[in-house]
C-alpha positions as CSV (number, residue, x, y, z in Angstrom):
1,X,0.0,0.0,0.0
2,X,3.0,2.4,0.9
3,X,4.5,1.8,-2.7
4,X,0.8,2.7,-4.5
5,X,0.4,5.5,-2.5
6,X,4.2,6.5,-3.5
7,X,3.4,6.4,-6.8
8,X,-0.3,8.0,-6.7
9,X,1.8,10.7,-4.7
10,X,4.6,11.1,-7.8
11,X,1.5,11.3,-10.0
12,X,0.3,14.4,-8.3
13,X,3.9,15.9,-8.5
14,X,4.2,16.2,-11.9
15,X,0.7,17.4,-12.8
16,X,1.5,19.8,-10.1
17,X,4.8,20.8,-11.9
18,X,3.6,21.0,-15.2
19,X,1.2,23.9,-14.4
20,X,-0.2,23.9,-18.3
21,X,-1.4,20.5,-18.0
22,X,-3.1,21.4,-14.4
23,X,-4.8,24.8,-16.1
24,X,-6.2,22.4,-19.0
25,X,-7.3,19.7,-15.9
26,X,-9.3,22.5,-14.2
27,X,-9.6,25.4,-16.4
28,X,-11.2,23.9,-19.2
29,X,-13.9,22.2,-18.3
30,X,-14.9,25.8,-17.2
31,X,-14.5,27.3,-19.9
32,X,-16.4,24.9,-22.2
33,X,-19.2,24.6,-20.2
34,X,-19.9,28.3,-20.0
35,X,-18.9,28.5,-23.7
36,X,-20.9,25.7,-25.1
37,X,-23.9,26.6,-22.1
38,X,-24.4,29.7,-23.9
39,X,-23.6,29.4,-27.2
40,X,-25.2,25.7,-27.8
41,X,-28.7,26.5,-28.0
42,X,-31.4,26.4,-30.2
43,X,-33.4,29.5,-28.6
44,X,-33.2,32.3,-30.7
45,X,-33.5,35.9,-29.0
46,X,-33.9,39.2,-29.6
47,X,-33.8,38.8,-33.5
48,X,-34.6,41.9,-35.1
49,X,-37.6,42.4,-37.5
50,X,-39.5,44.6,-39.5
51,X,-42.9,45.6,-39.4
52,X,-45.1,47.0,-42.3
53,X,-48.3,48.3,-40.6
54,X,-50.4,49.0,-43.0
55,X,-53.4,49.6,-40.9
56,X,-52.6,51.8,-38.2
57,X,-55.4,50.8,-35.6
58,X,-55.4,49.9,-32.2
59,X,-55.6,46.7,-33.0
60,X,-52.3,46.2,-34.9
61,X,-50.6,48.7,-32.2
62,X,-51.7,46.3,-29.6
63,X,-50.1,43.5,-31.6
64,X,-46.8,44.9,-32.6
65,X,-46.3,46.0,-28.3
66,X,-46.7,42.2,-27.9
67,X,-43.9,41.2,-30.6
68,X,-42.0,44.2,-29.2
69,X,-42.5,43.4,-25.4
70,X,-41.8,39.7,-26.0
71,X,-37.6,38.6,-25.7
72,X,-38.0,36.6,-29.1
73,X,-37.9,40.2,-31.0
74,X,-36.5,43.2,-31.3
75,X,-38.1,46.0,-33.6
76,X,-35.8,47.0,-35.8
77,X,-37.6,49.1,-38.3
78,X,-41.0,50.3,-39.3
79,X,-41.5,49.9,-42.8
80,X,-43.9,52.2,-44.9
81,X,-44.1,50.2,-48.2
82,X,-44.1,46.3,-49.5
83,X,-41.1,47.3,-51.6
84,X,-39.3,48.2,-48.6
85,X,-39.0,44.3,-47.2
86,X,-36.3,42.4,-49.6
87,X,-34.5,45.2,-49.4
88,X,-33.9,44.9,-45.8
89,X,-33.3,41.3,-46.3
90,X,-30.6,42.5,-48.5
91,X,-29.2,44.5,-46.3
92,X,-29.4,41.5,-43.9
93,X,-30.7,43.6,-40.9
94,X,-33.2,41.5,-40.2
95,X,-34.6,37.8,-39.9
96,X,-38.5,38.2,-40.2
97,X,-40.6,40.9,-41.6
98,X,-44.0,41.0,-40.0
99,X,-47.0,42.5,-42.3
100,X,-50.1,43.7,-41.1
101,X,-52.8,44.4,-43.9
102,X,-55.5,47.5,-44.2
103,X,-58.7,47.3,-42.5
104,X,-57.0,44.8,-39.8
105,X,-59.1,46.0,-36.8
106,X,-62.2,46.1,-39.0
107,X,-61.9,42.8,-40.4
108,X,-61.8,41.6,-36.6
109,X,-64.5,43.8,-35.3
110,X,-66.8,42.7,-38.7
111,X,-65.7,39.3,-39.9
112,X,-63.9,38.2,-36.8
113,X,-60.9,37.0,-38.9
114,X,-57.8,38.7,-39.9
115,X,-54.9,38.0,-41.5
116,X,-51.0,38.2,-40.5
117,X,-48.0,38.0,-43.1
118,X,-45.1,36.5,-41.5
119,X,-41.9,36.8,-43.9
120,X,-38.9,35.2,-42.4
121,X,-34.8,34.5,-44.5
122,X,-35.5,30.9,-44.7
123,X,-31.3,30.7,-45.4
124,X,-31.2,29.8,-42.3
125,X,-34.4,26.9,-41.7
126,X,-33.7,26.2,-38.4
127,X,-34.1,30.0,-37.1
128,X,-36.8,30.6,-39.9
129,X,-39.0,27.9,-38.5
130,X,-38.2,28.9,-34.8
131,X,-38.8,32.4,-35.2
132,X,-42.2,32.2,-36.7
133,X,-43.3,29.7,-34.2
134,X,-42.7,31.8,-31.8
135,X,-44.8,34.5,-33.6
136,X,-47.5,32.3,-34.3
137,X,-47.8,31.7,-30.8
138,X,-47.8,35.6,-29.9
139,X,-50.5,36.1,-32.1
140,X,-52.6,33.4,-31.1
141,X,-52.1,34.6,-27.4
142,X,-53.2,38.1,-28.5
143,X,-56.3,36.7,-30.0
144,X,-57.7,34.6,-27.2
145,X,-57.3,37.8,-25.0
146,X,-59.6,39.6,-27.2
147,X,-62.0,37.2,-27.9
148,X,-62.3,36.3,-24.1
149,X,-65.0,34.1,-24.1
150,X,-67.0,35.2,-27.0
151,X,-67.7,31.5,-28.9
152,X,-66.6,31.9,-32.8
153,X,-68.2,28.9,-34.7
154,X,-66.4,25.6,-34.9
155,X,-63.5,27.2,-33.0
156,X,-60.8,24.4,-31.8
157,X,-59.0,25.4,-28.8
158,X,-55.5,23.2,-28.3
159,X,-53.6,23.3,-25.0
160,X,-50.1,22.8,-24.7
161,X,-48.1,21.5,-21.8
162,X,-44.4,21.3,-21.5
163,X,-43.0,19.2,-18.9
164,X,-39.7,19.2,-17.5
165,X,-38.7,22.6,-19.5
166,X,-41.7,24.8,-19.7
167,X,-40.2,27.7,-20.8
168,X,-38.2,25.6,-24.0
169,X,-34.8,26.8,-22.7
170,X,-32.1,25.3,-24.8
171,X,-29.5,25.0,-21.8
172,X,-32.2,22.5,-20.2
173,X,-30.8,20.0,-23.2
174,X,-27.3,21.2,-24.0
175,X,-26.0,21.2,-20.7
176,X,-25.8,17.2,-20.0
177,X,-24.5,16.8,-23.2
178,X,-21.7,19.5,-22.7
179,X,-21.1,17.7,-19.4
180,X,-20.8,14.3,-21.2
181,X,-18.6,15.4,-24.1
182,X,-16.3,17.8,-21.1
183,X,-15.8,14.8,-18.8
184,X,-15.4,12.1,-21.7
185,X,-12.4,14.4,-23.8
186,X,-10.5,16.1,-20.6
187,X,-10.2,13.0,-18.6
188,X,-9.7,10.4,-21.9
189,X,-7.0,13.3,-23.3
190,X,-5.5,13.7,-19.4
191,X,-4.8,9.7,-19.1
192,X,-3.7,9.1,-22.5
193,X,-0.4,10.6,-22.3
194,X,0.8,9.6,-19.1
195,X,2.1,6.2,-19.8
196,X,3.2,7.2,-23.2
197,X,5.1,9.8,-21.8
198,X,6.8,7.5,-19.3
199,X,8.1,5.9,-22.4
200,X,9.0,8.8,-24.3
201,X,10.9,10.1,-21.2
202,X,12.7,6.8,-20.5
203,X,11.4,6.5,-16.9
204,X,9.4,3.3,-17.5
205,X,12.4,1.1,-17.2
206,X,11.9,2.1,-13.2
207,X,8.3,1.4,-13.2
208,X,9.0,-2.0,-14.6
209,X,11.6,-3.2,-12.1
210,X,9.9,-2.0,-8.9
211,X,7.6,-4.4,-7.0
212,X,4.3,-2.9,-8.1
213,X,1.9,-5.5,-10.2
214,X,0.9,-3.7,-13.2
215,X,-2.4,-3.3,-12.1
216,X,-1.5,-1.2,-9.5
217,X,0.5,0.6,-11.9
218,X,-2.3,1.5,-14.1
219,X,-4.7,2.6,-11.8
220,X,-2.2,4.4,-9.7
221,X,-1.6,6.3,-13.1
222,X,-5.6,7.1,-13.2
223,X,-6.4,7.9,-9.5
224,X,-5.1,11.1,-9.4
225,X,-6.8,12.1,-12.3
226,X,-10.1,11.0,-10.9
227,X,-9.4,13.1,-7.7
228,X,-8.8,16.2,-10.0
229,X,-12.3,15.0,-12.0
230,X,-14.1,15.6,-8.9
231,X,-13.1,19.2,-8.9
232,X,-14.3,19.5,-11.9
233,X,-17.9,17.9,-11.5
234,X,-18.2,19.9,-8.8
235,X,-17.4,23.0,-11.0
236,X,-19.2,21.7,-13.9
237,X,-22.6,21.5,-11.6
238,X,-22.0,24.8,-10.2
239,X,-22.2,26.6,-13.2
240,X,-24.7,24.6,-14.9
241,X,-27.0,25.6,-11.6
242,X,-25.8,29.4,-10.8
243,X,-25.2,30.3,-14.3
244,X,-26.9,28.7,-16.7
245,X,-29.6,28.2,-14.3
246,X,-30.2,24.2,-15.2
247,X,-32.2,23.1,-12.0
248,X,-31.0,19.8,-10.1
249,X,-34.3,18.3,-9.8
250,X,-33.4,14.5,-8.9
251,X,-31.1,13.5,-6.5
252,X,-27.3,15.4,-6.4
253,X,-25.8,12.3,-4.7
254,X,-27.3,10.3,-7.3
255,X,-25.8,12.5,-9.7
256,X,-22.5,12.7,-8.5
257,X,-22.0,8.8,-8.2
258,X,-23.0,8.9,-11.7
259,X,-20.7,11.4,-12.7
260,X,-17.6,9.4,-11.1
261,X,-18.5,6.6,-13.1
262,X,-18.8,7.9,-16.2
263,X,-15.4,9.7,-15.4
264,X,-13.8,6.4,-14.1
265,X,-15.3,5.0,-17.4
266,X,-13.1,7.9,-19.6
267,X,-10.3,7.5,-17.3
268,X,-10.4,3.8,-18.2
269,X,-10.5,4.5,-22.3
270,X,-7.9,6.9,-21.4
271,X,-5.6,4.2,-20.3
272,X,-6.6,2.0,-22.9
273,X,-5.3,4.5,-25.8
274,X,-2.1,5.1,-23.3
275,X,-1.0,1.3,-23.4
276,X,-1.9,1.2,-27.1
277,X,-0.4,4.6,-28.5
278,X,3.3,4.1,-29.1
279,X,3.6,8.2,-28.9
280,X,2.2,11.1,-27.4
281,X,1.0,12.6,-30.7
282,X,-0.6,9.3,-31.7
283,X,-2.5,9.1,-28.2
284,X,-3.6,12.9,-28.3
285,X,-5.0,12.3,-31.6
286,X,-7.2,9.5,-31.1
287,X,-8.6,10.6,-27.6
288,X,-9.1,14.2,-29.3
289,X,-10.4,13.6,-32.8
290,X,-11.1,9.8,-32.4
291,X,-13.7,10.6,-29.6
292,X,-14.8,14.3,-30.4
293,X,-17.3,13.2,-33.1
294,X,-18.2,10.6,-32.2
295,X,-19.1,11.8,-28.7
296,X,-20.7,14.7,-30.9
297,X,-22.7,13.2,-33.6
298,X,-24.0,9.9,-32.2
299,X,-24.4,11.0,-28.1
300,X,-28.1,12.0,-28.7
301,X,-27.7,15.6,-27.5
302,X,-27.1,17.5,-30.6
303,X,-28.6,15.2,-33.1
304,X,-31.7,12.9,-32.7
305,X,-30.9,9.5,-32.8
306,X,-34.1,7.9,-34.2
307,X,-33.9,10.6,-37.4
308,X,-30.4,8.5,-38.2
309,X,-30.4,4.9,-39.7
310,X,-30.3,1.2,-37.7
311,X,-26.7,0.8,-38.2
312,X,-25.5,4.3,-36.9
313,X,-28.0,4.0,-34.3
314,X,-26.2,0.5,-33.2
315,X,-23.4,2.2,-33.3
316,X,-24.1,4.9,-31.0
317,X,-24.9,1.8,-28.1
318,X,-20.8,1.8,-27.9
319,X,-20.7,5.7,-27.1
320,X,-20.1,6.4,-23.2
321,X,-21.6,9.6,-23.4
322,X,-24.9,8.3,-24.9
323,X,-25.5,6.6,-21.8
324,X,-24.6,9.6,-19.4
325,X,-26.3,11.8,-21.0
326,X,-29.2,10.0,-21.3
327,X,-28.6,9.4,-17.0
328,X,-27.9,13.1,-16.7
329,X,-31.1,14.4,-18.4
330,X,-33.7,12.0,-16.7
331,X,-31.7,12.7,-13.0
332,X,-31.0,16.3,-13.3
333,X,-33.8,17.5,-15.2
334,X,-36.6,15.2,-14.7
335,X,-35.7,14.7,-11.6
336,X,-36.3,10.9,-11.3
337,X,-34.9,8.1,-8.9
338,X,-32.3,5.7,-9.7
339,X,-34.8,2.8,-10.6
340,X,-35.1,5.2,-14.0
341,X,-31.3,4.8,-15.1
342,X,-30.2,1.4,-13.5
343,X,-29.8,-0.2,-17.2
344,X,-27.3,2.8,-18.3
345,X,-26.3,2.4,-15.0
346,X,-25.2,-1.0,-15.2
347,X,-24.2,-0.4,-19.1
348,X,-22.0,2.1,-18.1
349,X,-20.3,-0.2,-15.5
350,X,-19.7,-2.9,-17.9
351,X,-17.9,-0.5,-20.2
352,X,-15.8,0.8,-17.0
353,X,-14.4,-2.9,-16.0
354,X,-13.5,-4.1,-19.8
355,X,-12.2,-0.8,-21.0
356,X,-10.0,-1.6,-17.8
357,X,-8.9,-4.9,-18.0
358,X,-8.0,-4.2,-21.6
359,X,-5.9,-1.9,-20.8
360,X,-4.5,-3.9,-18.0
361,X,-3.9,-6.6,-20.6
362,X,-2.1,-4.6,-23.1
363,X,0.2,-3.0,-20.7
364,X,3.5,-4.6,-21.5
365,X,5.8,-5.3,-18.9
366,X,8.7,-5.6,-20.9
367,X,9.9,-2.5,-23.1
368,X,11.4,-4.1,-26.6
């Protein structure tokens, strides 16, 4: 025990000595999830339109103070003719032009219908479709408030209910993904290169002739990088609560033993790529670029899984972070109990021992 915590001890040393690798340990993981927190969303805010009011009424003024009012939209100019429209698009000013024909008030006082022209830059579908969504839904608001409880013929009334994320914030889905992908790449980058480096440097000649098993070699390579993963889960939740404002709805013990074992799981693929990368290049490589897109494309959080194919979607059962994310979401922001997640649990587990013993297996004890 002396001789593992020796060695866990000289770990600690020179991540403590090499003060670039410790501000990458702790520094980034801050820095990506307050990057990606805020700029990984599908929310789209204050986007600037036009309006053409060709009306004038109080009717169309009460409208355009509920597009205004709203933090979807931001006024940017009040146009005076049709013409006027593509050429702000030109400009590229703004994202939606908002039309609102003669007689509007009229129509609603006579006919009780009216029409509104929503004209969005569908270069961009995503925000096009998003952005007059959330007009549509203004306008509908505005016209249950003035029809009260007057009964228009063959009118269908539709509630909505969100669960979980009423108010559609984007961070509510981004955030456990960030938090997969951060964990997965710092810790898998972190162990990579510490037993290829022993061999670069020439120092695993002494690791090989002292008494330690290789086992205990291996994981006391890995501990403290678990110890320093701690620190940032820790950081990692505070932000996601204080300044994203992501609620912890389940149980935070439950989601901190779920955290450590999806970081013991990267530490273990860490270790793997370290006993099987012959340089420090070679490791950095595959735990950066090997795991990025992967991590990216087939975790669930960025891209719906059931839009892609059978094979991909087989594929994606071999991800880590499709498993933690999936534990993170239903603990953190469902806020249910660990009966929920005990089959990622136990998936996740699995992973964690053979990712392990592999590289316990491929760790040679003799250099050639």
């Amino acid at each position: 025990m002396k001789q593992f915590i020796a060695f866990v001890k000289k770990e600690f040393i020179h991540i403590w000595r090499d003060r670039q690798t410790l501000l990458i340990l702790l520094g980034m993981p801050i820095v990506q999830i307050v990057i990606f927190g805020f700029a990984l969303t599908n929310e789209v805010k204050n986007a600037k339109i036009a309006i053409l009011d060709q009306s004038k009424d109080a009717a169309t003024a009460s409208l355009i103070t509920e597009l205004a009012s709203s933090r979807y939209f931001e006024i940017e100019k009040e146009l005076s003719s049709y013409q006027q429209i593509e050429t702000e698009f030109h400009k590229g000013k703004i994202k939606m032009a908002v039309v609102l024909p003669s007689r509007f008030q009229e129509d609603l006082l006579h006919f009780n219908k009216a029409s509104v022209q929503l004209i969005a830059d569908a270069s961009d579908p995503n925000v096009a479709n998003t952005l007059t969504n959330y007009a549509t839904a203004i306008i509908m608001d505005y016209q249950k408030r003035i029809t009260q409880d007057r009964q228009l013929p063959y009118t269908i009334h539709t509630e909505m209910r969100m669960l979980y994320n009423p108010q559609q914030k984007g961070a509510f889905n981004f955030v456990p993904g960030v938090m997969a992908m951060v964990l997965l790449l710092v810790c898998t980058m972190m162990t990579a290169i510490t037993i290829v480096k022993e061999k670069e440097m020439g120092t695993m000649e002494i690791m090989l002739v002292s008494p330690m098993k290789p086992i205990m070699v291996v994981v006391a390579k890995a501990f403290p990088y678990l110890v320093l993963s701690l620190v940032n889960i820790t950081s990692i939740l505070l932000l996601s609560r204080f300044v994203l404002g992501v609620p912890i709805n389940g149980s935070l013990f439950l989601l901190v033993v779920e955290s450590i074992l999806f970081t013991m799981v990267s530490l273990s693929l860490g270790l793997l790529v370290s006993t099987s990368a012959e340089s420090q290049q070679t490791a950095m490589f595959i735990s950066l670029v090997a795991l990025l897109l992967p991590t990216i494309m087939l975790s669930g959080f960025m891209f719906p899984l059931e839009n892609m194919p059978l094979p991909l979607r087989v594929v994606s059962n071999l991800i880590p972070a499709k498993w933690y994310y999936n534990i993170v979401k239903s603990v953190m922001i469902k806020g249910l109990p660990f009966q929920a997640v005990w089959k990622e649990t136990l998936i996740l587990a699995g992973m964690m021992v053979f990712l392990l013993v592999l590289a316990i297996r491929k760790f040679k004890i003799r250099l050639s």
